[in-house]
C-alpha positions in Angstrom: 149.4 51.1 136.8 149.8 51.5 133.2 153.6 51.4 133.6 153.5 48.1 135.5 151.2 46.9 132.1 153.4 47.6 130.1 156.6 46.6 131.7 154.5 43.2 132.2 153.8 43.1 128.4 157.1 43.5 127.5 158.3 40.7 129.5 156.0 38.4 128.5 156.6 39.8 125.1 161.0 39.1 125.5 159.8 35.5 127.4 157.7 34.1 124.5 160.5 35.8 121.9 163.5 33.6 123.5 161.7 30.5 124.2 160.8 30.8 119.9 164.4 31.5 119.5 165.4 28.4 121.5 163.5 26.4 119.4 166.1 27.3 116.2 169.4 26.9 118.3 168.3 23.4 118.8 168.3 20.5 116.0 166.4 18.2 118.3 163.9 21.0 119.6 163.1 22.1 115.5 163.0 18.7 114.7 160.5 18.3 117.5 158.2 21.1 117.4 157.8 20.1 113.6 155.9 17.2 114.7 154.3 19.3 118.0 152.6 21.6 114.9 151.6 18.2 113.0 149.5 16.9 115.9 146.4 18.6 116.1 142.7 17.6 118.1 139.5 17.2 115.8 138.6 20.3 114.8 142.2 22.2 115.2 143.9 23.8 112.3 147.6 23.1 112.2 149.1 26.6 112.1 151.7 26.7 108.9 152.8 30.0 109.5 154.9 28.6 112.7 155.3 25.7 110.7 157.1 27.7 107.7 159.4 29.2 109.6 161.3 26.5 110.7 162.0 25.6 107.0 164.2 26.9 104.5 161.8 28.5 101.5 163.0 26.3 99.2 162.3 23.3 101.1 161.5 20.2 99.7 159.3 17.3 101.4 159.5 13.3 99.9 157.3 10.6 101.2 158.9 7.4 100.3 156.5 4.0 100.1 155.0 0.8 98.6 152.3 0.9 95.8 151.8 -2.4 94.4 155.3 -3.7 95.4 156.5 -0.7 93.8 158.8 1.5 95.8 157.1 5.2 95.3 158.0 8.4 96.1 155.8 12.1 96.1 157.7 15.3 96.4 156.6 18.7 97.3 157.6 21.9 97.7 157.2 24.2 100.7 154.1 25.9 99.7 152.7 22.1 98.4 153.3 20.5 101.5 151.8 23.2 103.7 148.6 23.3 101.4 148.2 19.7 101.9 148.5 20.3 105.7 145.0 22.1 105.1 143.4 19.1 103.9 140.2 18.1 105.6 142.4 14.6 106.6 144.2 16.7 109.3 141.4 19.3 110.9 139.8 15.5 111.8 142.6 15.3 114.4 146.1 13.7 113.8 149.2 12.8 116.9 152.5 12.2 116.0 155.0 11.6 118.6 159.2 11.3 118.2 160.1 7.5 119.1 164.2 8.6 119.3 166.3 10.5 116.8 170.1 10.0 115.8 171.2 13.1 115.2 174.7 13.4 112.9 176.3 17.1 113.1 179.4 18.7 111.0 180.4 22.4 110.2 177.2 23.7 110.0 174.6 21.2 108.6 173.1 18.1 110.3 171.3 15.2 109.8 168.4 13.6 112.0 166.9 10.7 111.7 164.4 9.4 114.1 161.4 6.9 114.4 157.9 7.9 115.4 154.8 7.0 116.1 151.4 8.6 114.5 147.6 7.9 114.7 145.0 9.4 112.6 141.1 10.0 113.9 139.9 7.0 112.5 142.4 5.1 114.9 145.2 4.3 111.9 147.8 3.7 114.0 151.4 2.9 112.6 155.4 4.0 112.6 157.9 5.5 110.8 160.8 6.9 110.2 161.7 10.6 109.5 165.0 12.1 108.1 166.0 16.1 108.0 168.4 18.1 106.3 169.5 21.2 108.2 171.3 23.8 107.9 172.7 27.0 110.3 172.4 29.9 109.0 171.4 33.3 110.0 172.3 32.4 113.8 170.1 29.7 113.7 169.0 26.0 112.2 167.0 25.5 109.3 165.1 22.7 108.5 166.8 22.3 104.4 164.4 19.1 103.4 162.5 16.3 105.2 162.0 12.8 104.2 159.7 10.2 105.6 158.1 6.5 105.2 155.8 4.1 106.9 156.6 0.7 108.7 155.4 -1.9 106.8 155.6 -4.2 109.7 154.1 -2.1 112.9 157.5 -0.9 113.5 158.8 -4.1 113.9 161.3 -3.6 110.6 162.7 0.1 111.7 166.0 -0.5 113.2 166.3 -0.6 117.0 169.0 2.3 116.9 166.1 4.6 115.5 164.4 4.3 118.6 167.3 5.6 121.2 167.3 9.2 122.2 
């Protein structure tokens, strides 16, 4: 009995080990589960260690947008960005779902960009656009930088190609 535990263990241990590993062979799955570990229900804590690891450590994240018809920019490093995913704002409850990506790959480093949706828990509800740097390395894709920026027109004012898949 304690053999059959143990060789049960071990493959659900190998299982859950591949299916992570898929995840970094795949620009559109990293891209993705970056915004899986984004979307939390009220009262979830978005886990940044899983969120760390599909970043480079010297990761840098810009949000681009409009401050009295200024264009703005804030940028973070890895360890920034991940505090600010702490913040009070997200354990409220956030959802952010991919809209369609276009995905640009040569020799080793790629470049996504792809519209989403989001909603916050007080029912803020708009679109975007995000872009990625990656890079393979190691046997797998890195996430190298991230940039992102609001609609200022529900979506309307992203480009249709930004919503294919």
């Amino acid at each position: 009995m304690k053999k059959l535990f143990l060789f049960l263990m071990l493959c659900f241990a190998l299982q859950a080990n591949t299916q992570s590993k898929g995840v970094y062979q795949s620009i559109k799955k990293i891209t993705n589960k970056t915004q899986q570990l984004v979307s939390v229900k009220k009262g979830q804590k978005i886990d940044t260690a899983a969120f760390r690891k599909l970043f480079l450590p010297t990761a840098h994240f810009t949000v681009v947008g409009k401050e009295n018809e200024k264009q703005i920019h804030e940028t973070m490093n890895l360890n920034d960005f991940l505090e600010s995913l702490t913040d009070e704002y997200y354990s409220q409850g956030y959802f952010e779902v991919n809209q369609g990506q276009i995905i640009e790959e040569y020799n080793g480093i790629a470049q996504v960009i792809e519209s989403f949706y989001g909603e916050d828990s007080d029912g803020v509800k708009g679109y975007g656009v995000n872009s990625y740097q990656l890079i393979y390395s190691n046997n797998r894709w890195w996430i190298a930088n991230m940039i992102w920026t609001m609609s200022n027109d529900d979506g309307k004012d992203i480009p249709k190609k930004y919503f294919k898949n």
